[in-house]
The first five atom37 places (N, CA, C, CB, O) and aatype in JSON, in Angstrom:
{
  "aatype": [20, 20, 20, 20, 20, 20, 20, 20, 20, 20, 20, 20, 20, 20, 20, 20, 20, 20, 20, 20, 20, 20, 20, 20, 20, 20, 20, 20, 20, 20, 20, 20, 20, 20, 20, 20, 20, 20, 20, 20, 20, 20, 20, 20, 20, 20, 20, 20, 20, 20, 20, 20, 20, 20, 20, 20, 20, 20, 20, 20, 20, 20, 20, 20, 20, 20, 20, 20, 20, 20, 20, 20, 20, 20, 20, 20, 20, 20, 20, 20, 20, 20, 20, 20, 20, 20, 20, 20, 20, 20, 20, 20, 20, 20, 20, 20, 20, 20, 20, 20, 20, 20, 20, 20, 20, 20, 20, 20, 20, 20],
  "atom_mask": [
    [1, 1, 1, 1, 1],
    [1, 1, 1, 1, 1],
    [1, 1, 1, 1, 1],
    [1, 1, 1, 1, 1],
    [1, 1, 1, 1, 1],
    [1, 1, 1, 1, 1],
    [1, 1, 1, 1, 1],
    [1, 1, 1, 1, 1],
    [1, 1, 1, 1, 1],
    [1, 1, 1, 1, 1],
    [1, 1, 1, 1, 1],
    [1, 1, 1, 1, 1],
    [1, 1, 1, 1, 1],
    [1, 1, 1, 1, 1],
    [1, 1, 1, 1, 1],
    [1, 1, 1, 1, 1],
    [1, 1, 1, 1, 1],
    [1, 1, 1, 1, 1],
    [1, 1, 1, 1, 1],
    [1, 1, 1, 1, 1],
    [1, 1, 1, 1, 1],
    [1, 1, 1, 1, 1],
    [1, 1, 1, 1, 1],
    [1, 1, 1, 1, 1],
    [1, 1, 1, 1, 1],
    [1, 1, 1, 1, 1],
    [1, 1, 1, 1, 1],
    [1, 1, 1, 1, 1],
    [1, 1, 1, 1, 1],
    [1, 1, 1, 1, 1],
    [1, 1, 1, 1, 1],
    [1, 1, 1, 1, 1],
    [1, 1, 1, 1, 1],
    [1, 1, 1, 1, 1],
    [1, 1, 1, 1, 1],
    [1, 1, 1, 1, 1],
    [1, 1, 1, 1, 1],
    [1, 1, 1, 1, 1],
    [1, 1, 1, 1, 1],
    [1, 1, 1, 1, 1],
    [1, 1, 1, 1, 1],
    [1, 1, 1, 1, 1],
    [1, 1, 1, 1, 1],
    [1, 1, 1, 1, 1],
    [1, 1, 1, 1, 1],
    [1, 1, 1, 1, 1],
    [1, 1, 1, 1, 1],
    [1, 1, 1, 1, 1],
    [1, 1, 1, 1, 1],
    [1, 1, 1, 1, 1],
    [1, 1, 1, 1, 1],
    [1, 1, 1, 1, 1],
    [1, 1, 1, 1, 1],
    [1, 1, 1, 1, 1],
    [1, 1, 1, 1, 1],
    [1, 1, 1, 1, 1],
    [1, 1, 1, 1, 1],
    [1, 1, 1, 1, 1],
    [1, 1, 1, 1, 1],
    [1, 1, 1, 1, 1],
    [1, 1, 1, 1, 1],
    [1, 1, 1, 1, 1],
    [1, 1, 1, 1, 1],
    [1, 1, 1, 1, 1],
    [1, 1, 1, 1, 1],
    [1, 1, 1, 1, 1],
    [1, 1, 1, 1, 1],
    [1, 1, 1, 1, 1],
    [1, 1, 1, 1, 1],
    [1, 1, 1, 1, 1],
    [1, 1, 1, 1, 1],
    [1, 1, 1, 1, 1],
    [1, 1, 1, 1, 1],
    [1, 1, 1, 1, 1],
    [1, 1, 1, 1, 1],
    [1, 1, 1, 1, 1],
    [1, 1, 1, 1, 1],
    [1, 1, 1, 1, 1],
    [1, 1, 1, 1, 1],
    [1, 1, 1, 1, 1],
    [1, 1, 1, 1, 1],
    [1, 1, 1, 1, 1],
    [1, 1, 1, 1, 1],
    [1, 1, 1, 1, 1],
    [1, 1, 1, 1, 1],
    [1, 1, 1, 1, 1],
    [1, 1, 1, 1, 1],
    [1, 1, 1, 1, 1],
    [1, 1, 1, 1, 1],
    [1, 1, 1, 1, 1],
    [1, 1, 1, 1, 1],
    [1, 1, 1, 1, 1],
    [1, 1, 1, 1, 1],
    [1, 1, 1, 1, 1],
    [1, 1, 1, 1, 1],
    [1, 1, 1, 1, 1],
    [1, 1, 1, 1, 1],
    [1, 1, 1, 1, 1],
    [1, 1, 1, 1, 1],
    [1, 1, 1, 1, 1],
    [1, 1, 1, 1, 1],
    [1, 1, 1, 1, 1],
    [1, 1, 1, 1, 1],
    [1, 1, 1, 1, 1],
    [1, 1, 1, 1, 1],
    [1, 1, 1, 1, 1],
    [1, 1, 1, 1, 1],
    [1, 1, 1, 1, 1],
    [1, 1, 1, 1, 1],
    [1, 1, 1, 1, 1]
  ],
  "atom_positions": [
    [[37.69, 101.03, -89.12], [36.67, 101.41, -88.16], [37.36, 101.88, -86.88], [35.71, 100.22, -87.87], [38.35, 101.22, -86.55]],
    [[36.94, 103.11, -85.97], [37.53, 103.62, -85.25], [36.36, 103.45, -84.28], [38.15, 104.81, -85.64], [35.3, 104.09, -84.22]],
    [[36.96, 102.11, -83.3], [35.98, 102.52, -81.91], [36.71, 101.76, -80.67], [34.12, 101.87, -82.04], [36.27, 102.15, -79.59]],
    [[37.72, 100.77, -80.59], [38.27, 100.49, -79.5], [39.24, 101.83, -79.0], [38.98, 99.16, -79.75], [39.62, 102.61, -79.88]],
    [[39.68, 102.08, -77.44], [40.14, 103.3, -77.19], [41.36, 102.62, -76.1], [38.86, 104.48, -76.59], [41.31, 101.42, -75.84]],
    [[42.04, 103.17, -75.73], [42.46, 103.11, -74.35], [42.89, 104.34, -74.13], [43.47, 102.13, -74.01], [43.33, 105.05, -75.03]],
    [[42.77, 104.77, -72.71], [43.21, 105.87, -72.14], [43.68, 105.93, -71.14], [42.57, 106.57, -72.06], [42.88, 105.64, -70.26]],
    [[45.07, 106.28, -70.63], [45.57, 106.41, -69.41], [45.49, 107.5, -69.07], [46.64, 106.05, -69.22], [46.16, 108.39, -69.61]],
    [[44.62, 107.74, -68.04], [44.11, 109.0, -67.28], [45.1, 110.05, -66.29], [43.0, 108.42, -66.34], [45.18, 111.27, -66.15]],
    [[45.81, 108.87, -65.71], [46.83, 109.3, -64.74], [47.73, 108.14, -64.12], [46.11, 110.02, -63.61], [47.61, 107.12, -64.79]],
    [[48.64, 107.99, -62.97], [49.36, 106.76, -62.88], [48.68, 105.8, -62.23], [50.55, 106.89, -62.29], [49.21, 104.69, -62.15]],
    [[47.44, 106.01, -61.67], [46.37, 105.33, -60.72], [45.05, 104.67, -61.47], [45.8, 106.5, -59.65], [44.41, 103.84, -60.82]],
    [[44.68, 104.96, -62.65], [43.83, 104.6, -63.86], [43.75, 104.53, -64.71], [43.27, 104.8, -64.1], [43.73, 105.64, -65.24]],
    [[43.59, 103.2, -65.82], [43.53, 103.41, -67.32], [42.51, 102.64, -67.88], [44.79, 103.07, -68.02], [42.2, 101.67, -67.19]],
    [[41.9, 102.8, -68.9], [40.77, 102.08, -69.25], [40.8, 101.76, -70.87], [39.49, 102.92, -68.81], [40.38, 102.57, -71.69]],
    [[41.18, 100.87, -71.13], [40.95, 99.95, -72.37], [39.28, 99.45, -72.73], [41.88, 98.54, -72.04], [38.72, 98.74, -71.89]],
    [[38.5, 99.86, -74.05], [37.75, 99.02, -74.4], [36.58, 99.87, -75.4], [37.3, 98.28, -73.11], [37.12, 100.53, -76.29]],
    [[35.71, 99.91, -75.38], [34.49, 100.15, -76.67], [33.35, 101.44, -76.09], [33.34, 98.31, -76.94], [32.37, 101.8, -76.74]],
    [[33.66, 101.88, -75.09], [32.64, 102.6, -74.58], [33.13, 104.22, -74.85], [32.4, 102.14, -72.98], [34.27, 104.6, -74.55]],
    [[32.17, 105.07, -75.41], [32.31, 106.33, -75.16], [31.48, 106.87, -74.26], [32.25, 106.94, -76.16], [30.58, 106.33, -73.61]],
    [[31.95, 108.24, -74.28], [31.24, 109.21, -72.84], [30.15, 109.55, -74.38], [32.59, 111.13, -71.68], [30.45, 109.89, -75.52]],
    [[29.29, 109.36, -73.95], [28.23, 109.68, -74.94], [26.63, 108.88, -74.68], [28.89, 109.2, -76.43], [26.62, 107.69, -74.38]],
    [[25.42, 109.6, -74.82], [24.45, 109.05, -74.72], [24.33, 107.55, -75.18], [23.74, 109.82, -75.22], [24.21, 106.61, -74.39]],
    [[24.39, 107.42, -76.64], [24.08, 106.56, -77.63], [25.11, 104.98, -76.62], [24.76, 107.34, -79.53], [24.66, 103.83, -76.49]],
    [[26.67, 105.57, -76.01], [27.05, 103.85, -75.37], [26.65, 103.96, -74.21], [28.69, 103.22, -75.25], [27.05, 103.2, -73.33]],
    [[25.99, 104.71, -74.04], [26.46, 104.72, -72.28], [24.56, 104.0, -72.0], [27.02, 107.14, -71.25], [24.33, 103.2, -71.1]],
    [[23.63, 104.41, -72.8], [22.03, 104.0, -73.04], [22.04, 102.69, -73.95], [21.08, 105.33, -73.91], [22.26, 101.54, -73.58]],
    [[21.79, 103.08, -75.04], [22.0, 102.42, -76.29], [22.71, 100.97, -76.73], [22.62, 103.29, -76.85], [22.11, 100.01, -77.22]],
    [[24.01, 101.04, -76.46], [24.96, 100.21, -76.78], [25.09, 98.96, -76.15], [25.96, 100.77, -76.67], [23.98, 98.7, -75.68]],
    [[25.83, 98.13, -75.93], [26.03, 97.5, -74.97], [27.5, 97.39, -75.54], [25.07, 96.31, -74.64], [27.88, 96.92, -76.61]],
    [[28.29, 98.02, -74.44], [29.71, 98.43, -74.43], [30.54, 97.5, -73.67], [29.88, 99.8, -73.87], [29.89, 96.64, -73.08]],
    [[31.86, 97.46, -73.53], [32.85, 96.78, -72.77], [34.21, 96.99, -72.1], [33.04, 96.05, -73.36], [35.11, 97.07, -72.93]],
    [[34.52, 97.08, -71.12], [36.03, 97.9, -71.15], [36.54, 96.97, -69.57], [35.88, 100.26, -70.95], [35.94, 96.35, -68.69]],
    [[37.87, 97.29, -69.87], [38.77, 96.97, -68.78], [39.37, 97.74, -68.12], [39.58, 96.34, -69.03], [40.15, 98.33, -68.86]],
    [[39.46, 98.15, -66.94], [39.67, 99.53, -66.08], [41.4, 98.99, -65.4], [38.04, 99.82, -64.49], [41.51, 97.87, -64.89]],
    [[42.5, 99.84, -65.49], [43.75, 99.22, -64.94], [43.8, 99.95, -63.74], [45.1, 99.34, -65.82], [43.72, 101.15, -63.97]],
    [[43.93, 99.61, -62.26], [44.47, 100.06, -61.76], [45.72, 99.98, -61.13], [43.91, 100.2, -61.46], [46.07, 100.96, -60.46]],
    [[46.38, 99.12, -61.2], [48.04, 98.56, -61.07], [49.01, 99.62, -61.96], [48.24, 96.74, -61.85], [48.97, 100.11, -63.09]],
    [[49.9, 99.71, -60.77], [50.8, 100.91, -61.52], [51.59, 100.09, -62.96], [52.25, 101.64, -60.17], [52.0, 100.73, -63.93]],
    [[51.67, 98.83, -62.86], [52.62, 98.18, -63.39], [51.91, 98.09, -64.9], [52.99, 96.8, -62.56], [52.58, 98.33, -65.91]],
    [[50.38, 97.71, -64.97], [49.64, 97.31, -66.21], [49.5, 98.77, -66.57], [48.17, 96.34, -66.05], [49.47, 98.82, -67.8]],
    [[49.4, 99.9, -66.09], [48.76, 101.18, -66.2], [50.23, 101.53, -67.1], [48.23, 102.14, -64.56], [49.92, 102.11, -68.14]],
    [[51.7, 101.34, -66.96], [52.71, 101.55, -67.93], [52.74, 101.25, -68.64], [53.53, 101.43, -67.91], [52.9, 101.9, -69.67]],
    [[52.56, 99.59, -68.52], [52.09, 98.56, -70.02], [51.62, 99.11, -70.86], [51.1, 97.51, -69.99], [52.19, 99.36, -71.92]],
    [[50.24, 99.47, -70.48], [48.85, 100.22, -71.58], [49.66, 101.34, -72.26], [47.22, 101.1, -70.57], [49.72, 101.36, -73.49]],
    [[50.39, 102.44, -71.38], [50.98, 103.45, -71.93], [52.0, 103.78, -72.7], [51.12, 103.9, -71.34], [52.13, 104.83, -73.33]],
    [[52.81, 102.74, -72.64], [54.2, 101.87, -73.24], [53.33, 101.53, -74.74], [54.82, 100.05, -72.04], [53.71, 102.0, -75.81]],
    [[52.45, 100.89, -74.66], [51.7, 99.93, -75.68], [50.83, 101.27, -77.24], [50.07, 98.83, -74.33], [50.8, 101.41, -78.46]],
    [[50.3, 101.91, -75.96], [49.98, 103.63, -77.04], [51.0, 104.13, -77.65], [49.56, 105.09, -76.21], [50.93, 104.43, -78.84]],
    [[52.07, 104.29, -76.94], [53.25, 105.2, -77.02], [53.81, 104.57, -78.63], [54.49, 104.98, -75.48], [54.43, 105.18, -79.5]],
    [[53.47, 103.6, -78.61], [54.06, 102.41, -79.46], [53.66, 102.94, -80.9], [53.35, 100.75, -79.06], [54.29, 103.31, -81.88]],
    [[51.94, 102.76, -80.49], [51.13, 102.48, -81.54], [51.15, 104.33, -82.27], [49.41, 101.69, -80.88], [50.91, 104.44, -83.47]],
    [[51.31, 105.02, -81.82], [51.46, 106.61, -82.67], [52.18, 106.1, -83.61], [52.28, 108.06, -81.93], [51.55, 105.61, -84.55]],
    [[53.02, 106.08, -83.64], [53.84, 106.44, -85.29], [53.23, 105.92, -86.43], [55.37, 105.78, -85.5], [53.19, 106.52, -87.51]],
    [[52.62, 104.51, -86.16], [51.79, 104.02, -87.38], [50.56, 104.69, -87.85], [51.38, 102.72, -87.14], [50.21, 104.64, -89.02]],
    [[49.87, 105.36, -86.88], [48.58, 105.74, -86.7], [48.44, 106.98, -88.12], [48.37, 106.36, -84.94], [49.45, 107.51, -88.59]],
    [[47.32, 107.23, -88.53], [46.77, 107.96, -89.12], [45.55, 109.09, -88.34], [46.41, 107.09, -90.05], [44.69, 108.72, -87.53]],
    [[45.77, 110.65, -88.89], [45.14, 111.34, -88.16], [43.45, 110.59, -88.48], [45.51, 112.97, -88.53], [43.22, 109.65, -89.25]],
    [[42.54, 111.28, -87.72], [41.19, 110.55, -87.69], [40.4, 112.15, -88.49], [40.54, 109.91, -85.65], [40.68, 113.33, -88.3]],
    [[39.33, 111.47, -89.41], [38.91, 112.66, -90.54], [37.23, 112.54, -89.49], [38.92, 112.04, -92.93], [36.31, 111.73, -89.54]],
    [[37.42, 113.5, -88.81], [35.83, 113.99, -88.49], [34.86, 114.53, -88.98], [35.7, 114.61, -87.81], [34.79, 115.73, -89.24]],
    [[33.93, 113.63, -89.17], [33.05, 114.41, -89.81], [31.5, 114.27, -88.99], [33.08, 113.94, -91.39], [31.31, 113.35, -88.2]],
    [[30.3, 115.43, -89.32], [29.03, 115.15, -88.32], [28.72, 113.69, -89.31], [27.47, 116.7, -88.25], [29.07, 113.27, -90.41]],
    [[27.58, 113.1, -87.81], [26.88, 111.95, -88.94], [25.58, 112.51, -89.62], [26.36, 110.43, -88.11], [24.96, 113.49, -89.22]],
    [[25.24, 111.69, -90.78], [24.3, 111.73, -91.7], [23.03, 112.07, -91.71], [24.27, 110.91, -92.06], [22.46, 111.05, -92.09]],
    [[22.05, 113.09, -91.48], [20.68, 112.92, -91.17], [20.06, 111.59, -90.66], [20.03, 113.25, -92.29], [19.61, 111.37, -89.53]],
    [[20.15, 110.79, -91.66], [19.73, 109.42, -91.57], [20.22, 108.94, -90.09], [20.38, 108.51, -92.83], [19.46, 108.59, -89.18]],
    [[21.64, 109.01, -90.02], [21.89, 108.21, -88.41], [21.55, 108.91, -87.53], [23.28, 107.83, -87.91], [21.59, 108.43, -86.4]],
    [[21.22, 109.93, -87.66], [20.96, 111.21, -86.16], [19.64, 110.54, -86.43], [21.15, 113.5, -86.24], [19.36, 109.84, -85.46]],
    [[18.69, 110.48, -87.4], [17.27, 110.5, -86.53], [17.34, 109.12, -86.38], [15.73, 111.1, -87.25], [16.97, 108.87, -85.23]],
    [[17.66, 107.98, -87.05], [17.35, 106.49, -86.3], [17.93, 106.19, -85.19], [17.69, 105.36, -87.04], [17.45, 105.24, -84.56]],
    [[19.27, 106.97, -84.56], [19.49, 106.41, -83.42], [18.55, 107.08, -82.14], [20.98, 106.51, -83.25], [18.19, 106.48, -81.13]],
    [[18.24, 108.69, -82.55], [17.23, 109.33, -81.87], [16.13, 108.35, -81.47], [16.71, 110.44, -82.68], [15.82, 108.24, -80.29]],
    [[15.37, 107.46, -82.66], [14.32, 107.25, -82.44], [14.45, 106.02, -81.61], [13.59, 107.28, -83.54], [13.68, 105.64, -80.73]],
    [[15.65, 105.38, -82.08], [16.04, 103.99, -80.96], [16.69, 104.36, -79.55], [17.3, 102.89, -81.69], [16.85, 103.44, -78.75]],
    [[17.07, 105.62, -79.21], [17.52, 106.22, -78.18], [16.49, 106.52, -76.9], [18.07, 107.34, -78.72], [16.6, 106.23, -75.71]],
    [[15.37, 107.27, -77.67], [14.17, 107.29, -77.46], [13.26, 106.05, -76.97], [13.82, 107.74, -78.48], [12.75, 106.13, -75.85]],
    [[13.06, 104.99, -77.72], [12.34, 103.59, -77.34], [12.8, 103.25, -76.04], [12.66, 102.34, -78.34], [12.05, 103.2, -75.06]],
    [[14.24, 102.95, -76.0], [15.12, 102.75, -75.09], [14.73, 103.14, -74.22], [16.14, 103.08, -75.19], [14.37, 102.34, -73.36]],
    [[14.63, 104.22, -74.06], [14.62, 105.3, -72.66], [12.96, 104.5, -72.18], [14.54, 107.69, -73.19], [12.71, 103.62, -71.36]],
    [[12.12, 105.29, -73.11], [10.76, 104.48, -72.77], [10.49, 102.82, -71.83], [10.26, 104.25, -74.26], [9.87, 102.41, -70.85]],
    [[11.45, 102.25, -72.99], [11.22, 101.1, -71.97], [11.79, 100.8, -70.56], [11.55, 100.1, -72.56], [11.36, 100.15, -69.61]],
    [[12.93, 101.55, -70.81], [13.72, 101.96, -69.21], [12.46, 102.47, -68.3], [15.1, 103.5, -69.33], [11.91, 101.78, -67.44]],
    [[12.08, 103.95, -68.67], [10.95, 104.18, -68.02], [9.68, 103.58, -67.2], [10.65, 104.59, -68.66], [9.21, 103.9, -66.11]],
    [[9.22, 102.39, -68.31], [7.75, 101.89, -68.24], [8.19, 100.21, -67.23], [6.9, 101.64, -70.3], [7.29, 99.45, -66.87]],
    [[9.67, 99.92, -66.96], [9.96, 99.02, -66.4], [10.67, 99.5, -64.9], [10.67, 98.26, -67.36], [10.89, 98.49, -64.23]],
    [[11.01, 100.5, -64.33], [10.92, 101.42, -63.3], [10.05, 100.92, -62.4], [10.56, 102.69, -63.7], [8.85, 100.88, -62.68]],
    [[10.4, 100.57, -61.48], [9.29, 100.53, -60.04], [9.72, 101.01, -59.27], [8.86, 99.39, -59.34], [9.28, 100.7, -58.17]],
    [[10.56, 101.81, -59.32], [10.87, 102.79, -57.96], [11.04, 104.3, -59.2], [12.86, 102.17, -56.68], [11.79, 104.52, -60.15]],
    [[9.94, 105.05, -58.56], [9.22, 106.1, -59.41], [10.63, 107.51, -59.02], [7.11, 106.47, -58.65], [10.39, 108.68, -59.33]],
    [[11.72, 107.21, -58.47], [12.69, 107.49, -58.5], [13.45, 107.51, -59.72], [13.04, 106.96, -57.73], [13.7, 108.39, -60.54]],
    [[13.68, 106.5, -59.64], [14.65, 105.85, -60.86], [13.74, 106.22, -62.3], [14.89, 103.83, -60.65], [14.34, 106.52, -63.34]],
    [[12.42, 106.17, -62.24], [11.66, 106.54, -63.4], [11.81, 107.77, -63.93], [10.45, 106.42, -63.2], [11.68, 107.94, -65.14]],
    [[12.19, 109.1, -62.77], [11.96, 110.27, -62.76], [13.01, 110.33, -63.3], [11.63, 110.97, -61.73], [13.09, 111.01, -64.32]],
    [[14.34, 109.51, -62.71], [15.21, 109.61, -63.12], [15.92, 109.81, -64.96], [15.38, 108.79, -62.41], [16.65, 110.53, -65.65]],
    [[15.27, 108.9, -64.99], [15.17, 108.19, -67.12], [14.6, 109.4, -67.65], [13.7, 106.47, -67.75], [14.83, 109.82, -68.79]],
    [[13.82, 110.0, -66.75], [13.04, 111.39, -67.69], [13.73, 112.09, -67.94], [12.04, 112.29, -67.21], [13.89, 112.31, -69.14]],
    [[14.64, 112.93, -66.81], [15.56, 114.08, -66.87], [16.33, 113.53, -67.92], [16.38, 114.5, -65.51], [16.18, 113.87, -69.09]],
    [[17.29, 112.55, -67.49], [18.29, 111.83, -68.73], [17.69, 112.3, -70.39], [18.15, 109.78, -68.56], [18.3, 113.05, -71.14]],
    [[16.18, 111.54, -70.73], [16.13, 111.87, -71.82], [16.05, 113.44, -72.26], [15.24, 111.18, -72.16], [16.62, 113.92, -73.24]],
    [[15.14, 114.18, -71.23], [15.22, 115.46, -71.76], [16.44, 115.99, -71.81], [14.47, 116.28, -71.14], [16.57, 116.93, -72.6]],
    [[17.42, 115.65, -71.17], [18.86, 116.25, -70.92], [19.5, 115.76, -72.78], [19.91, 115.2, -69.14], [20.18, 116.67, -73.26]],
    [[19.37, 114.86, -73.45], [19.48, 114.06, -74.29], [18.76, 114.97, -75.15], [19.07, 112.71, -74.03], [19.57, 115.57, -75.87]],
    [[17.71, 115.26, -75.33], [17.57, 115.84, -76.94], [16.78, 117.43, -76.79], [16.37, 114.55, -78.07], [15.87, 118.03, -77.37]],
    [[17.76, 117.73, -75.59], [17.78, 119.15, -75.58], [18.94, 119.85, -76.68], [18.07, 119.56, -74.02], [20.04, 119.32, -76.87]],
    [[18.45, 121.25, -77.41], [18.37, 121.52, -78.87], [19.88, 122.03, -78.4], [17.01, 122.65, -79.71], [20.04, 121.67, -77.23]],
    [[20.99, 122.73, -78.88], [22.33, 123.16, -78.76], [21.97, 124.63, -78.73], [23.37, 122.66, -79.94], [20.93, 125.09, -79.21]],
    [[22.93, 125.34, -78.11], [22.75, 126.82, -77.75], [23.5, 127.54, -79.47], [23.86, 127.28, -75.9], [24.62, 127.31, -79.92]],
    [[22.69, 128.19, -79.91], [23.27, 128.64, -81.2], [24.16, 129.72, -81.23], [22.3, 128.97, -82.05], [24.09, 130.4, -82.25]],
    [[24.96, 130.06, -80.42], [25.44, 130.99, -79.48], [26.76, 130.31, -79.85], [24.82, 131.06, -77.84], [27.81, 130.67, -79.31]]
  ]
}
């Protein structure tokens, strides 16, 4: 299973843990990570990657399944809703809207 990450960004930040840049962890999930900012742990982490390549195997991408695109849609969706309908500052509500439409707006076929 491929989902813990770490990434050293630069010599000032690195972030170890379960979260992707993606709707589904960033809404959806309930994710976890550890952010380095110490120059000293930020080598560690990078020392520690550097390590782990040679064993590694390339990663086989593939899209997901009909099936998981529409159930997480539809749990992506609920989500949002209840985000929405629990909103009391009609800000933050407006807010959840854009998000979702931004979310299952169709791809440019282009």
């Amino acid at each position: 299973m491929n989902h813990a990450k770490a990434v050293v960004f630069d010599q000032s930040v690195a972030l170890c843990g379960s979260p992707n840049l993606d709707s589904r962890s960033l809404l959806l999930n309930y994710e976890s990570a550890v952010v380095f900012y110490g120059a000293e742990e930020i080598e560690w982490l990078a020392r520690w990657i550097q390590a782990l390549i040679p064993g590694s195997l390339a990663f086989d991408n593939r899209a997901p399944s009909l099936w998981r695109d529409v159930s997480e849609g539809l749990l992506l969706d609920r989500r949002l809703s209840v985000m929405r309908s629990r909103c009391a500052v009609p800000a933050a509500a407006a807010a959840a809207r854009r998000v979702g439409k931004r979310l299952h707006r169709k791809p440019d076929p282009s």
